[in-house]
N, C-alpha and C positions, 0 to 999 in steps of 0.2 A: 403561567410561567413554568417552563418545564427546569427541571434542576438536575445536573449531569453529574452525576459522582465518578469520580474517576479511582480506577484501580492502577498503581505504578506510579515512582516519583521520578522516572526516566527525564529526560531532556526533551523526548518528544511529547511524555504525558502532557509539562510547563508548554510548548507550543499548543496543544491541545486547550489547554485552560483560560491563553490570550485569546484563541481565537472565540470561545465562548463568549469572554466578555465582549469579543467584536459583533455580537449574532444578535439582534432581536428574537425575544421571545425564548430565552436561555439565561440558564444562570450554573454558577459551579452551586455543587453537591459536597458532598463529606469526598475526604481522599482517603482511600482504603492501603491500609501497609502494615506489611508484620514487622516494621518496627517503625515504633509507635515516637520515637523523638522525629526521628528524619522525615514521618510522614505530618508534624504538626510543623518542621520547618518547611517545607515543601508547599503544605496549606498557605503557610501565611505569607509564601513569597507570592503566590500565584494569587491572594483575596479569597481562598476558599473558608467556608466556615466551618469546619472544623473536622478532625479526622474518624476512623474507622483503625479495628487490628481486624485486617485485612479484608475479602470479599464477604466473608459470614458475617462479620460487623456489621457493614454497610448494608447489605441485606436485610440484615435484625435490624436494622436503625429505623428502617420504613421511612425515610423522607427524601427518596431521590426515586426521580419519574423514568431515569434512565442511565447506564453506568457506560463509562467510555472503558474497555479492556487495553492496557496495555505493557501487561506482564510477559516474562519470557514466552516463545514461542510454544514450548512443550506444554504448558498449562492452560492455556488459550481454551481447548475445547471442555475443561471440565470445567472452566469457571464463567464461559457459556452457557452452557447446560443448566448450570446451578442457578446465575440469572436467570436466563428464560423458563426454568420451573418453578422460579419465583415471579413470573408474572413483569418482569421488569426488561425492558427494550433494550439494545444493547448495539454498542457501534465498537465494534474488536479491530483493533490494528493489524494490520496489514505482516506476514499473513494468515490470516484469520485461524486455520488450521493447519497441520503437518501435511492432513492427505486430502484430497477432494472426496474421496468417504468419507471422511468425520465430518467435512462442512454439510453433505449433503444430508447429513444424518441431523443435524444441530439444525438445517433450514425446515425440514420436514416435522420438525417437533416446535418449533417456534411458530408453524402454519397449525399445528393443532392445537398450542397454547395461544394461538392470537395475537403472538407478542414479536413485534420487531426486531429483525435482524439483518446488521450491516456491516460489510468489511468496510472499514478506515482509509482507502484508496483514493488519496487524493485527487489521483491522475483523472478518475472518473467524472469530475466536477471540477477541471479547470479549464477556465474560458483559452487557454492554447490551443487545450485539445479538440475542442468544437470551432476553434480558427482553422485547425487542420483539416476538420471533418469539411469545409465551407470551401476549402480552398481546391480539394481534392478532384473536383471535377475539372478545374483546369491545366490537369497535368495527362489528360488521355488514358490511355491506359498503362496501368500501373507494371511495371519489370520487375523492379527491385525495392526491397524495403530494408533499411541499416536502423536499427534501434540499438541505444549502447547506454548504460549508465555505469563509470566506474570510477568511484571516487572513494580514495584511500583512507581508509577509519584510522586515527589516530590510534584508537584499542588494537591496532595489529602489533604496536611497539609490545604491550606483554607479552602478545604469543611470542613474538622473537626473542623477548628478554626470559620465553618457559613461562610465565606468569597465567595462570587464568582467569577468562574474561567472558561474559556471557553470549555476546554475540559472536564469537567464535567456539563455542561449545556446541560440541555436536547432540549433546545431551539433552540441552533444554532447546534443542531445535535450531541453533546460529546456524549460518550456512549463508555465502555470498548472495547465490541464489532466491534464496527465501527473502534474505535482507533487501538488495537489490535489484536483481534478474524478475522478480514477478514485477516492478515496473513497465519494463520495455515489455515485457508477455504479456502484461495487460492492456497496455497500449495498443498492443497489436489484435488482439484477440476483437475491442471496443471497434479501431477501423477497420478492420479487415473477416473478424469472423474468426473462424477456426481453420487450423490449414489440413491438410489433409495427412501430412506426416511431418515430423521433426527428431530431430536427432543433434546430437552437442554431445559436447566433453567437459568439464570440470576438473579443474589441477588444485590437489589436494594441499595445503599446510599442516604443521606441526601440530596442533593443536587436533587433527582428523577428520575437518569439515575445507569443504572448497572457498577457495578464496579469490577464483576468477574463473571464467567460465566464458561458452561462445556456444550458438546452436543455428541451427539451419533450418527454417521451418517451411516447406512446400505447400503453394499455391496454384491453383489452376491459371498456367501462363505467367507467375513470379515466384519469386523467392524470398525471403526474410531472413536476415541475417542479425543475432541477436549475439552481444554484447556487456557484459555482466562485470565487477571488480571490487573488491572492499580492500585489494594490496596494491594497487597502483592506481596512476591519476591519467587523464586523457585531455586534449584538447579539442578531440573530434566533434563535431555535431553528430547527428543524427539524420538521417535524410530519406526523401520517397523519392526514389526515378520512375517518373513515366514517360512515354515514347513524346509529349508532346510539352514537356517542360518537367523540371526537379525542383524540389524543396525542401532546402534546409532547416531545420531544426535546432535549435541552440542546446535546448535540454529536455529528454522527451517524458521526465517525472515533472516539469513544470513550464513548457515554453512559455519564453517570455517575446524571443526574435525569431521570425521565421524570414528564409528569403525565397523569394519564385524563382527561376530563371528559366524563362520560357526559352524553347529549341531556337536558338539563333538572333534570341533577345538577348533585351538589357535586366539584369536582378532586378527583382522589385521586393523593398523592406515591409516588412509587415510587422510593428512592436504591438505585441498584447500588452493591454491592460489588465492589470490583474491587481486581487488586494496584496496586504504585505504578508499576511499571514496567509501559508498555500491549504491550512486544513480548514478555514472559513468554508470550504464548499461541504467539506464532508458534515461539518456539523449543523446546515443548513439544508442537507440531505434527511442527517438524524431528524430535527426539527420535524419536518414537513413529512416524516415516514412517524412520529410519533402521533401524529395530528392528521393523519389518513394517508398520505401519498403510497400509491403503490412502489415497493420495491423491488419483486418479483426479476427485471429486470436487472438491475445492479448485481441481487442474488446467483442469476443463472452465469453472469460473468463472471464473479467468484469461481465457478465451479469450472468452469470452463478454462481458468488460467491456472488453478490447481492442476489440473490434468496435466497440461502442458509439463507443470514443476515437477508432477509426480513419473510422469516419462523421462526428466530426464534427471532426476535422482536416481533411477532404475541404472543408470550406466556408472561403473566403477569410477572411481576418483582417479588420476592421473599423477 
């Protein structure tokens, strides 16, 4: 039984913790937190056995086979580091690092310590996105590609009220982008590859980090138009045009409905089946990558959609 300690008492760490219980051949670990009441309420909503004052705890504790990271952005790579130079595997949220130098730096040291390492990407391991990948030959070839996630964070209410809030803190790494925007970038990067140039904008909030975003990424014979929001809501899908039918998208962090509609056809529905909990795949990745699977793969897509992030952080806020 592998036993997952978790660092971060976030709302996503708690989906994090259901889905373990969902996992064969997993169980929760100590939960690691520098404050040490909220981290023993936090244990006990989720069934974990008991806690850690913070990453060094749990570390020194020596009974957990693997730690889930899911602290602010900006800490991410040192408390990476620290795990995998303690010999201990690790699955970090999403995303993973600021820049695609520190991940590549953090993959290249976990290949010399022997010890596994995985960004938290849901999108990687859900049965939508391999319905896409399945579907994709029947659209000919491909023109256009719309990938869009933007869904309004209730925590935008303090930046506006002046208040601050970590996911909009440009300090500890907040950023719509980072939050968001590596969704549909990874999405894209998974079917399609790498494009050969891209280019966006970013419109700044109060607080000094972006809060909606759009980018343009060039492919040989398409284009990719990318989509991003943590201050407003949308109802749009997301979609792939090719010259010989399009397909819609409900949600490209988790599809659930896709529809065909073939050139001068009738729609055809396509509902994925999927579990109820969307990070079951990631910790069934961890699983199988602590117990030999290669990751290699998952890894090099990490770095590859950092790049993307890191291009287009490089252009001024609006």
């Amino acid at each position: 039984m592998i036993r997952i300690g978790i660092v971060g008492t976030s709302s996503i760490s708690e989906q994090l913790a259901r889905a373990v219980h969902a996992v064969d051949g997993v169980e929760l670990g100590r939960v690691a937190s520098r404050d040490l009441p909220r981290g023993r309420d936090f244990a006990e909503r989720v069934g974990a056995p008991g806690v850690a004052d913070g990453l060094a705890g749990l570390l020194d504790a020596g009974d957990s086979d693997a730690v889930y990271i899911a602290s602010p952005n900006s800490v991410h790579a040192e408390q990476v580091r620290a795990a995998v130079d303690a010999g201990i595997p690790v699955l970090v949220e999403k995303p993973a690092t600021l820049t695609a130098e520190e991940w590549e730096e953090l993959v290249e040291l976990a290949r010399e310590r022997e010890v596994v390492l995985l960004e938290a990407m849901r999108t990687a391991y859900d049965p939508g996105i391999q319905t896409i990948q399945e579907l994709l030959p029947r659209l000919g070839r491909i023109r256009r590609v719309s990938f869009r996630y933007e869904k309004r964070s209730a925590r935008y209410d303090h930046v506006l009220a002046g208040e601050p809030t970590n996911i909009f803190d440009p300090a500890l790494g907040g950023s719509a982008l980072r939050d968001l925007g590596v969704y549909p970038l990874h999405a894209l990067v998974l079917l399609f590859g790498d494009p050969r140039d891209i280019v966006g904008a970013r419109v700044g909030i109060a607080s000094g980090t972006d809060g909606l975003g759009s980018a343009i990424a060039e492919y040989d014979g398409f284009l990719a138009d990318v989509a991003w929001s943590k201050i407003t809501d949308t109802s749009l899908p997301s979609e792939i045009q090719g010259e010989e039918a399009s397909l819609s998208i409900d949600a490209i962090d988790a599809p659930r409905r896709l529809v065909l509609t073939p050139r001068g056809g009738e729609p055809e529905t396509r509902d994925v089946a999927a579990p109820g909990n969307p990070m079951i795949g990631e910790v069934e990745r961890l699983r199988d990558a602590v117990r030999g699977a290669d990751v290699s793969i998952d890894q090099d897509r990490t770095t590859r959609t950092l790049r993307l992030v890191d291009a287009l952080l490089r252009r001024p806020l609006r």
